[in-house]
C-alpha positions in Angstrom: -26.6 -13.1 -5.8 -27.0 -12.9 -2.4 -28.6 -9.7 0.1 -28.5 -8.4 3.4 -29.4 -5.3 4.9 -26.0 -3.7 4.1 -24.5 -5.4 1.4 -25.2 -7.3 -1.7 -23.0 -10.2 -2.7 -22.5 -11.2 -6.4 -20.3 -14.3 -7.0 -17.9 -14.3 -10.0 -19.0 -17.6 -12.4 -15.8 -18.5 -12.7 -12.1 -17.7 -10.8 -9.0 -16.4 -11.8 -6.7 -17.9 -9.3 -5.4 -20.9 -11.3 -3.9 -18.5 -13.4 -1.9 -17.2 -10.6 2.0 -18.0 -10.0 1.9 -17.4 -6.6 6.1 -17.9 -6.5 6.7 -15.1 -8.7 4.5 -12.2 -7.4 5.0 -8.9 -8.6 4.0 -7.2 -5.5 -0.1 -5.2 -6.5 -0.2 -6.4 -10.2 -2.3 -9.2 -9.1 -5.8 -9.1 -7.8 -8.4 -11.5 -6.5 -12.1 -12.4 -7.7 -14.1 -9.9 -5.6 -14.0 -5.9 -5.0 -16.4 -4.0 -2.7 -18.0 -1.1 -3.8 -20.3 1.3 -1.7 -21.4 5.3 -3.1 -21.9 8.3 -1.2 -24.8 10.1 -2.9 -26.8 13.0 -2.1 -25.3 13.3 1.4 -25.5 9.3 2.5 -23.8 6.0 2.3 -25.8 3.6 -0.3 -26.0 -0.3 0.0 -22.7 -1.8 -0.2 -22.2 -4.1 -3.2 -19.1 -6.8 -3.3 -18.8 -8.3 -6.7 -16.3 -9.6 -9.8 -13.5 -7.4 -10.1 -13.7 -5.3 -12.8 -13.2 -1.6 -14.5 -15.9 0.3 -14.0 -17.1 3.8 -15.8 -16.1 7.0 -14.4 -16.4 10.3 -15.9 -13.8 12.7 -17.2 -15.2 15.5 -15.0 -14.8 13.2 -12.0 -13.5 15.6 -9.3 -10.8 13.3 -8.1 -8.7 13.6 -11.4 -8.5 17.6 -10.9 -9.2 18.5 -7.3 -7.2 15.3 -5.7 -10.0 14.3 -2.9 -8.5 10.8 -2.5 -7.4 8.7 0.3 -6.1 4.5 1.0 -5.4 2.7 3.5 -2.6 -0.6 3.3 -3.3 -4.2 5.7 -2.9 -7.6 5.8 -4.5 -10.8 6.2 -2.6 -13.6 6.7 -3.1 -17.5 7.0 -2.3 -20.0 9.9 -1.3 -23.5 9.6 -4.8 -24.5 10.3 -6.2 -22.3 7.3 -7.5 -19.9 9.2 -7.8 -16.6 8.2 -6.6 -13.5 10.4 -6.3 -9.5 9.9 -3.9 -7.1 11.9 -5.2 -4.9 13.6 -8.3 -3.8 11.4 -9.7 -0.9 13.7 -6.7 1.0 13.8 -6.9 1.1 9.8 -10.1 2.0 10.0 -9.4 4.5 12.5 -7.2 6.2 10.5 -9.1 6.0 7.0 -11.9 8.2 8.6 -8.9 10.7 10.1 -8.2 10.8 6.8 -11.1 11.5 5.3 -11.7 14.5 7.8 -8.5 16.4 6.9 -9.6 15.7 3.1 -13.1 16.9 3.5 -14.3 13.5 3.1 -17.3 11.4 4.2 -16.6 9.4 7.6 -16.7 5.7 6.1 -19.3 3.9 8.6 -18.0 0.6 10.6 -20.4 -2.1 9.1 -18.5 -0.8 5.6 -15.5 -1.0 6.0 -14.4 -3.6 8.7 -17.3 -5.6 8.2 -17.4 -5.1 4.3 -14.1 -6.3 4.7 -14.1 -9.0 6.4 -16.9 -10.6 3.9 -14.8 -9.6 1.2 -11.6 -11.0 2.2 -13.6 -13.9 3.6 -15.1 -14.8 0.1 -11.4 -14.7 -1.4 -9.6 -16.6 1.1 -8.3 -19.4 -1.0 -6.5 -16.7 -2.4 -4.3 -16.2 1.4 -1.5 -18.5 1.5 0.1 -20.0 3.9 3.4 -19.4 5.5 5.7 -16.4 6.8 6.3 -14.1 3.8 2.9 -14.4 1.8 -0.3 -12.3 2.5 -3.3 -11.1 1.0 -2.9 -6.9 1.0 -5.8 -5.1 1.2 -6.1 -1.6 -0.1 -9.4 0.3 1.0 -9.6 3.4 -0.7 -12.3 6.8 -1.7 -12.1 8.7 -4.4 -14.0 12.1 -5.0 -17.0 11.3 -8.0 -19.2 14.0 -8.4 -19.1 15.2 -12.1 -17.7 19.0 -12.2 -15.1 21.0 -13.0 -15.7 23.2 -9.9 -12.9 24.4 -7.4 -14.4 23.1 -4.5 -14.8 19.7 -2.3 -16.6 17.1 -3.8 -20.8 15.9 -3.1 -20.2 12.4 -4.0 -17.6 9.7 -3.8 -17.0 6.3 -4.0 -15.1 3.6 -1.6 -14.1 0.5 -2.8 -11.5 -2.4 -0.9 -9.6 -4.5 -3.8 -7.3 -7.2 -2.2 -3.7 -8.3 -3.9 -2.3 -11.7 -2.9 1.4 -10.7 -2.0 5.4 -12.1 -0.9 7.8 -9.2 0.2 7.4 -5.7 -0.7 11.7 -5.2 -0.6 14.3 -8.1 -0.8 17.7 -7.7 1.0 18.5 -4.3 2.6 18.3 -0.8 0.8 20.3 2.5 0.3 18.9 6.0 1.7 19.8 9.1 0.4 19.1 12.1 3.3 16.5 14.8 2.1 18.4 18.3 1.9 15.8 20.3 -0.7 12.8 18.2 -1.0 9.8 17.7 1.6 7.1 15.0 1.9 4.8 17.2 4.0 4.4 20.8 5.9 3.1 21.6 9.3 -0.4 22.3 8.6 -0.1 20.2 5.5 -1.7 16.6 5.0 1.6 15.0 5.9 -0.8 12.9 8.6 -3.6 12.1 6.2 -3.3 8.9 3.9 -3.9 10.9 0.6 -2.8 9.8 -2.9 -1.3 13.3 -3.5 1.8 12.5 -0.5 2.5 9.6 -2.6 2.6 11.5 -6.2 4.6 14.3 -5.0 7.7 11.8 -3.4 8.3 10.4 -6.9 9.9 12.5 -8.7 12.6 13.2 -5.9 12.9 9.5 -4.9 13.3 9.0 -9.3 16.7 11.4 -8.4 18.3 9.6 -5.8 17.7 6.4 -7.5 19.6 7.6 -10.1 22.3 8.0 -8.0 22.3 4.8 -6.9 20.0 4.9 -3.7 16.5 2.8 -3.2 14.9 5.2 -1.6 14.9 9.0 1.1 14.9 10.1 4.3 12.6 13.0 4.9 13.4 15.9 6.7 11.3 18.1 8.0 10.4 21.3 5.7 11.5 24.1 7.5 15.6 23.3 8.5 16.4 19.4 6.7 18.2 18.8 9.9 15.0 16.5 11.9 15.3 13.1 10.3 11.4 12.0 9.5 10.3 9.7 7.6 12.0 7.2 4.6 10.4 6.9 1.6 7.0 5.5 2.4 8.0 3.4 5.8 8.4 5.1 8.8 12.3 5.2 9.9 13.5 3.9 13.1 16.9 4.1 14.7 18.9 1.8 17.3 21.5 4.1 19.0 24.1 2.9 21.8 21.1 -0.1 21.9 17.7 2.2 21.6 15.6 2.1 19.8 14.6 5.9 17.9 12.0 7.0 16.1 10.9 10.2 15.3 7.7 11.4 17.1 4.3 11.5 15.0 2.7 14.4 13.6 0.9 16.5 11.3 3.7 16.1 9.0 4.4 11.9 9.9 2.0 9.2 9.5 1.1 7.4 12.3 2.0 3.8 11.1 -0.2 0.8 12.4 3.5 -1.2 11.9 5.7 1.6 14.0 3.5 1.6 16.7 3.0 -2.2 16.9 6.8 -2.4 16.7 7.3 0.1 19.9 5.0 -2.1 21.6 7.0 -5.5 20.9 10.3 -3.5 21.6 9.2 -2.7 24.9 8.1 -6.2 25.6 11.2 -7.5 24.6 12.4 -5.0 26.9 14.8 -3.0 24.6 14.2 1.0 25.3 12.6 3.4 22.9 12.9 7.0 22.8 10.4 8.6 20.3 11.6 12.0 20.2 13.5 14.3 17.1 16.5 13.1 15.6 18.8 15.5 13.9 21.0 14.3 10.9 23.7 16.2 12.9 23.0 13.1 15.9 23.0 10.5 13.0 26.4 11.6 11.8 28.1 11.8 15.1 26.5 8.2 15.6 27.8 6.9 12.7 31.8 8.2 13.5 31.3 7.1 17.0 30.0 3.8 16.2 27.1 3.8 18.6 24.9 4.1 15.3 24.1 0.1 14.8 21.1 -0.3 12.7 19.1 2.0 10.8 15.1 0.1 9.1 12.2 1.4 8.0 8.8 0.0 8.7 5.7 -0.1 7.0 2.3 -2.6 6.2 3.9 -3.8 2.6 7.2 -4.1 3.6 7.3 -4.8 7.7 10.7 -4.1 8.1 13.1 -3.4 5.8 17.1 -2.8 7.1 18.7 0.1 5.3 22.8 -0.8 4.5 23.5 2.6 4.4 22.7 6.5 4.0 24.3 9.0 2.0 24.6 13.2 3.0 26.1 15.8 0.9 27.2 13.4 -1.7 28.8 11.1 1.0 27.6 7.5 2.1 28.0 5.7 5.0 27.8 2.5 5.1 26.8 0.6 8.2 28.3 -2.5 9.4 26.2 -5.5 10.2 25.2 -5.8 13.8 26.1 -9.7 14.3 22.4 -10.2 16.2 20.2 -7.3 14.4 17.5 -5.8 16.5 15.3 -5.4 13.6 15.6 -8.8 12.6 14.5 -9.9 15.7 11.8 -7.7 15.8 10.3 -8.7 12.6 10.3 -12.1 13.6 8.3 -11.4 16.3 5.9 -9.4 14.5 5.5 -11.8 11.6 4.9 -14.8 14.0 2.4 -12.5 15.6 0.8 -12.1 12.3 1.0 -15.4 11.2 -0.3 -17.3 14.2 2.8 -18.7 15.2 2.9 -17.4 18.9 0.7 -16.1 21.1 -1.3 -13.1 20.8 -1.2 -11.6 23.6 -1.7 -8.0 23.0 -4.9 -8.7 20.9 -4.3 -7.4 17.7 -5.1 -10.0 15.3 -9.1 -10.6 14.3 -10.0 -14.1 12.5 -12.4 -13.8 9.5 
């Protein structure tokens, strides 16, 4: 065991990683030596603790099973060919945890926790990063609400913990979307914006319908019309019309992806034009029958870009046909030699370990 001022360190005697099949990943079923742990008690942030993965006790009254007070975060940290290890873009994660946690009536998680509890964390698993475009390490930082009562009201203590899962792709090949025309993911005035667990829970039962009808995943539209194209599933949803590039703008009701804006950034580079601005599914039909609809991809931390084939309204789908040089392609490639080392960084986004 090990101490500093902030954290305490306590090895694992032994490792799990030779039981690993890092080939055949089942993307989050597998998880690394180490976890981070740190309490918020009695109105402060306690010393930080980083030791074996494990369960851990929790009571039944624990307000995040009946109140919902619970928020994550998704990154990466990748490997170069020099075995060096490197996260993307760190602060704007942490940024947006503690944005989070405000529209939650959550504790602010301080800096030296998370980026820096992070950093020893992923540092002390880093045999577990392997090399090469396609595998990371995904890191899920996430608080839960722990005080012990049954009591209609936000919680007094809580707990933050950052597990990492070594990981390959999130989706393989393309996917079918099915356009939203009853359900919503968020409100205005909602916690559309916010991270929280409960976003997640409440998309699968609609998501459960259109894959029975064949489709991988939804478009959201927003709650008060269905006809403003928003998010899909959980990637932000991006459009390349007559050869722009479209996304809807964020909101209260759309998360603001670390991905999405790091992909308007490399589009603009690469000098293609983007428009964020509202998107009607009225727009994307006309687009389709005119043909200056040419790809359609969602973006996200786990899957980075993912095409969409195809989306279905009112029972119809539309499938689109296969740009010969995709734009998405293209920029995934950039983003994923970005990420991986493999060209320069020059807009200063990744942060070596």
């Amino acid at each position: 065991m090990t101490s500093t001022e902030s954290f305490t360190v306590t090895q694992a005697a032994t490792s799990k990683i030779d039981q690993c099949d890092f080939e055949n990943l089942k993307f989050g079923k597998t998880f690394t030596d180490h976890m981070l742990i740190c309490d918020y008690i009695d109105g402060e942030w306690q010393k930080a603790e980083i030791k074996p993965y494990a369960p851990f006790q929790i009571e039944p009254s624990s307000m995040v099973f009946h109140y919902g007070q619970a928020i994550f975060e998704g990154m990466k940290a990748f490997k170069d060919e020099a075995d060096d290890v490197w996260l993307f873009r760190p602060e704007e994660n942490f940024k947006r945890f503690n944005k989070s946690a405000v529209r939650m009536q959550m504790p602010e998680v301080p800096e030296e926790v998370f980026l820096e509890g992070l950093k020893k964390l992923t540092n002390l698993d880093k045999a577990w990063v392997k090399r090469g475009n396609g595998s990371s390490l995904y890191i899920r930082p996430f608080m839960i609400a722990n005080s012990s009562a049954i009591v209609a009201s936000p919680s007094s203590d809580f707990r933050f913990m950052i597990i990492l899962s070594p990981v390959r792709a999130y989706y393989s090949g393309e996917v079918k979307v099915m356009i939203a025309e009853h359900f919503s993911r968020a409100a205005n005035g909602g916690i559309g914006a916010a991270k929280a667990a409960g976003n997640y829970a409440a998309q699968f039962y609609p998501t459960r319908l259109a894959k029975e009808k064949g489709y991988d995943q939804i478009i959201w539209t927003d709650d008060a019309t269905h006809t403003k194209l928003e998010e899909s599933g959980t990637m932000n949803v991006f459009f390349i019309l007559n050869g722009i590039l479209v996304t809807a703008p964020v909101s209260e009701r759309i998360l603001d992806g670390v991905t999405r804006k790091s992909i308007i950034d490399i589009a603009k580079r690469e000098g293609i034009t983007v428009e964020e601005r509202p998107i009607t599914v009225t727009e994307l039909l006309e687009s389709f029958k005119n043909g200056s609809l040419t790809e359609i991809f969602g973006t996200g931390t786990a899957a980075v870009i993912s095409p969409i084939a195809g989306f279905a309204y009112q029972e119809v789908y539309n499938e689109l046909i296969k740009p010969e040089e995709s734009i998405a392609q293209k920029l995934k490639a950039r983003l994923t030699n970005l990420q991986n080392k493999l060209e320069e960084d020059t807009f200063g986004w990744t942060v070596k370990i």
